[in-house]
N, C-alpha and C positions, 0 to 999 in steps of 0.2 A: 657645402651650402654657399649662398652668395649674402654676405654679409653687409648691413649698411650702416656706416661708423658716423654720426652727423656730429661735425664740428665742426665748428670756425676756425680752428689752428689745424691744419694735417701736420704740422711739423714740430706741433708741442707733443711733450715726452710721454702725455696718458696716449694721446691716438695714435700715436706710432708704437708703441706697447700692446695696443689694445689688437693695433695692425699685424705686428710682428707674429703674436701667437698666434693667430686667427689663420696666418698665413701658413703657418710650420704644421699645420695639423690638415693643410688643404684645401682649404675653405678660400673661393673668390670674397674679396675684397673692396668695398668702394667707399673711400670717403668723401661726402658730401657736405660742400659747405650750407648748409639748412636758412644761412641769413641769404643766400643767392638763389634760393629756390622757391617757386611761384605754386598759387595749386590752382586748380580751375575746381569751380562747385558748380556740377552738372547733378539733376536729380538720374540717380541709380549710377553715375559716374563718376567716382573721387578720382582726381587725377594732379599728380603731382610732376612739375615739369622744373628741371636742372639742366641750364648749359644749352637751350634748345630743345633737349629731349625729354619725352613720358619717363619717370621713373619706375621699371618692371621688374619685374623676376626677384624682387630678393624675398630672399626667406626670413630673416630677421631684421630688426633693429637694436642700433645701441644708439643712445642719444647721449649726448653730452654737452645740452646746452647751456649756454652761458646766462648769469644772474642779467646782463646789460640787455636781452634783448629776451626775456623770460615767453612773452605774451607771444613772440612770431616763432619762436624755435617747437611750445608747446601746439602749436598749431599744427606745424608742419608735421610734428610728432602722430598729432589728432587725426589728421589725413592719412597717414601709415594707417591708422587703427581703423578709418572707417572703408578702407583696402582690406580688412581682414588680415593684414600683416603683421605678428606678432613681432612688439617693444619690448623689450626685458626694463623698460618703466615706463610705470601707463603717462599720459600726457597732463591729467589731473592731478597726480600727484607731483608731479615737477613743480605746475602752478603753487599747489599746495607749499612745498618744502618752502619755497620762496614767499610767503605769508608768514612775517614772521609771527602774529598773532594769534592765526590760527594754528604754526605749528604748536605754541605752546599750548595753545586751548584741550589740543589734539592728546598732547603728551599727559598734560595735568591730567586730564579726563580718564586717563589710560595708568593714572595710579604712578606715572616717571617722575622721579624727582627731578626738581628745576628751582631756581633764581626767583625768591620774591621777585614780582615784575609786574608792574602797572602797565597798562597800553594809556593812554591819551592823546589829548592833539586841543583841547581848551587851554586855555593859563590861567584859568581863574579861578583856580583850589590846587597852589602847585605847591605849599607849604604840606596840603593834606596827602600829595601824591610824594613825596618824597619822605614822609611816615610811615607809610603802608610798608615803604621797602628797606624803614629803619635810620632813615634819615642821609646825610651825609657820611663820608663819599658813596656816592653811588654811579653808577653807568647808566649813561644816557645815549640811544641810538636811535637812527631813522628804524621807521618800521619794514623797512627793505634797503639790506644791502648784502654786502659779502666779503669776505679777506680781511674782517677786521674794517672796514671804510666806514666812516658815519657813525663811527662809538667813540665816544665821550667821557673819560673819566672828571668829573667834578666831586672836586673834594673840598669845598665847603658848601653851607646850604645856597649862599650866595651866588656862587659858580654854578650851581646846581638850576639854580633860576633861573637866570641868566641863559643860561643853555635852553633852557625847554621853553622859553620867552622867544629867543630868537627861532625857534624851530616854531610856533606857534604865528609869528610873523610872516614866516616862507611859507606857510598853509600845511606843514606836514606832517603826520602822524609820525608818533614818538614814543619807546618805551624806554621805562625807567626802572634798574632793575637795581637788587642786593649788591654791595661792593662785600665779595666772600676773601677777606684778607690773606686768610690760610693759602689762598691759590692764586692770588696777584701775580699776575705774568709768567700763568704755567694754567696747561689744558693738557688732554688727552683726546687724541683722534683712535676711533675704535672703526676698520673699514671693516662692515657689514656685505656678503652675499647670498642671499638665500639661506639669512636666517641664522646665519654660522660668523663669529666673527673669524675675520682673517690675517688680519692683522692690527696690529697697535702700539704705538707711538707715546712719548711723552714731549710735548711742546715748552720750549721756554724761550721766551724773552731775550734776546742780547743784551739788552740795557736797563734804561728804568724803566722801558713801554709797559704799561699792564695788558699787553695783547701779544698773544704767543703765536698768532698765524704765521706762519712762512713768509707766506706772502707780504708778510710784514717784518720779516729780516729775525722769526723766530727758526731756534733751533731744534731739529727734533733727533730725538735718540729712543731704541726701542726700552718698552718696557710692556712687563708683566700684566696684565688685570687680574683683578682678586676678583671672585665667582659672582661678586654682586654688580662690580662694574662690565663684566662680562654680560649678566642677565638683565642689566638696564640699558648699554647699546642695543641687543635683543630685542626690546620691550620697544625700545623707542622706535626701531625701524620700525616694527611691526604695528605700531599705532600710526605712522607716517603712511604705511601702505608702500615703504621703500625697499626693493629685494636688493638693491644695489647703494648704499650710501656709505656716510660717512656721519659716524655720529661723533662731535663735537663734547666732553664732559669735564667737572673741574671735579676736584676731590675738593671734599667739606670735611667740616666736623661731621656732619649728621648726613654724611654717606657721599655717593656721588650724584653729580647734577648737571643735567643736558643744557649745554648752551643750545645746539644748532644740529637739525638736520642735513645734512649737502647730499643732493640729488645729485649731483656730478663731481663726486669728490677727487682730489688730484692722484696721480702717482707715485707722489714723491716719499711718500710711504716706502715703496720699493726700497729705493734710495737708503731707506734707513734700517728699515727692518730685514734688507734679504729676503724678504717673502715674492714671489710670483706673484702677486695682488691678479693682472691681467690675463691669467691661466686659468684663475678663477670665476673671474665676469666671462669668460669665451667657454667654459663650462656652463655656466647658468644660460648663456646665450642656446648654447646646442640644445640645451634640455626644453627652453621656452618654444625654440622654434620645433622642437619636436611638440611636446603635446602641450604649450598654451601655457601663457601667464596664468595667476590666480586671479580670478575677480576681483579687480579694485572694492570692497566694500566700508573703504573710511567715509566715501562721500564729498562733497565740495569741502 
């Protein structure tokens, strides 16, 4: 097959992973940087043009666009689809994943446990919005980010105000959610392929951070899931409409609970768990580009 890998790093450790298998079983290869490519919208003519050239012949897509430029990579995604070229993830739902209000809308809807969480963006009932979620401390974040960036622990009501004041100044939508003590600066990443988890991790903290991303100097080491943190990764993807993610959870008292959907979640799972993670995506990929994604039917 001729495979097309869109990312902005060819030489971060998912696409060249993603590369390396892809390549050992046969399969041409191209990765494209998707922020360098152009499409032209001709009626009965999608055409997508990289480096000079019409983008043609490939059988698949794998996308792995980045949160920084969400609105151009799904596009370019969107033009793959409207070539009749099977994504192994549709272009809506990448937008989607990156909402974070609707991911949770999406989740709640669908019976996932999650994070008392207010969405807002007013300041003028912020005493009532930081009740809802139990008062102080709570986490306060923009309503779009990633790796842990634009979360805010405020731990008095003060600080708490303050925070969602000044967000309220910069014009920007803000959610405020439960600070769950029990699991202060420890998550579990659960990476999801068609439905099946594949592997998973437990996240912690190096220091005092209450945020256990990598990407923010947290350490991960495998562990187990119990059959319910198993069928709530499950659940979550499958209410995202994500055959490929990474689902984000914290242990509670009262079970476990989805932070975060990631429509292009990292590698570095590998890293920890000894699992093949990318033997799995280049599986799902073979079987898409044979007989077709699922119908996206979560909707915008």
């Amino acid at each position: 097959m001729n495979i097309a890998i869109l990312s902005k790093g060819p030489a971060n450790y998912s696409t060249k992973r993603l590369k390396q298998e892809a390549l050992s079983r046969g399969h041409k290869v191209r990765v494209i940087n998707y922020s360098k490519c152009y499409i032209t919208v001709e009626s009965g003519n999608p055409v997508i043009r990289y480096e000079g050239e019409a983008v043609r012949d490939i059988d698949v897509v794998i996308p792995r666009i980045s949160s920084s430029i969400t609105k151009y990579g799904s596009s370019i995604v969107r033009q793959f689809e409207m070539q009749n070229v099977p994504t192994i993830t549709s272009s809506i739902a990448i937008v989607r994943s990156r909402d974070k209000l609707r991911s949770l809308q999406l989740l709640a809807k669908a019976g996932v446990g999650i994070p008392k969480t207010v969405f807002a963006r007013d300041a003028s009932d912020l005493d009532d919005v930081l009740d809802q979620v139990g008062g102080a401390p709570a986490i306060i974040k923009v309503a779009r980010g990633t790796h842990g960036n634009g979360v805010v622990l405020a731990e008095t009501r003060k600080a708490a105000k303050a925070v969602m004041q000044a967000f309220y100044v910069e014009g920007v939508s803000f959610v405020v959610q439960e600070f769950v003590a029990e699991s202060a600066g420890v998550d579990i990443r659960a990476f999801v392929v068609n439905g099946k988890v594949v592997a998973s991790m437990l996240r912690q903290s190096l220091d005092d951070d209450f945020r256990s991303n990598i990407h923010q100097g947290g350490e991960g080491i495998p562990v187990k899931l119990t059959d319910v943190e198993r069928r709530t990764a499950q659940k979550a993807a499958k209410a995202m409409g994500l055959p490929v993610c990474g689902v984000d959870m914290m242990r509670s008292e009262r079970g476990p609970l989805v932070l975060e959907v990631n429509s292009s979640p990292g590698f570095a799972i590998e890293k920890v768990t000894d699992r093949n993670v990318a033997e799995k995506v280049i599986d799902y990929a073979e079987l898409v580009a044979k007989v077709g994604r699922r119908k996206d039917k979560v909707g915008a």
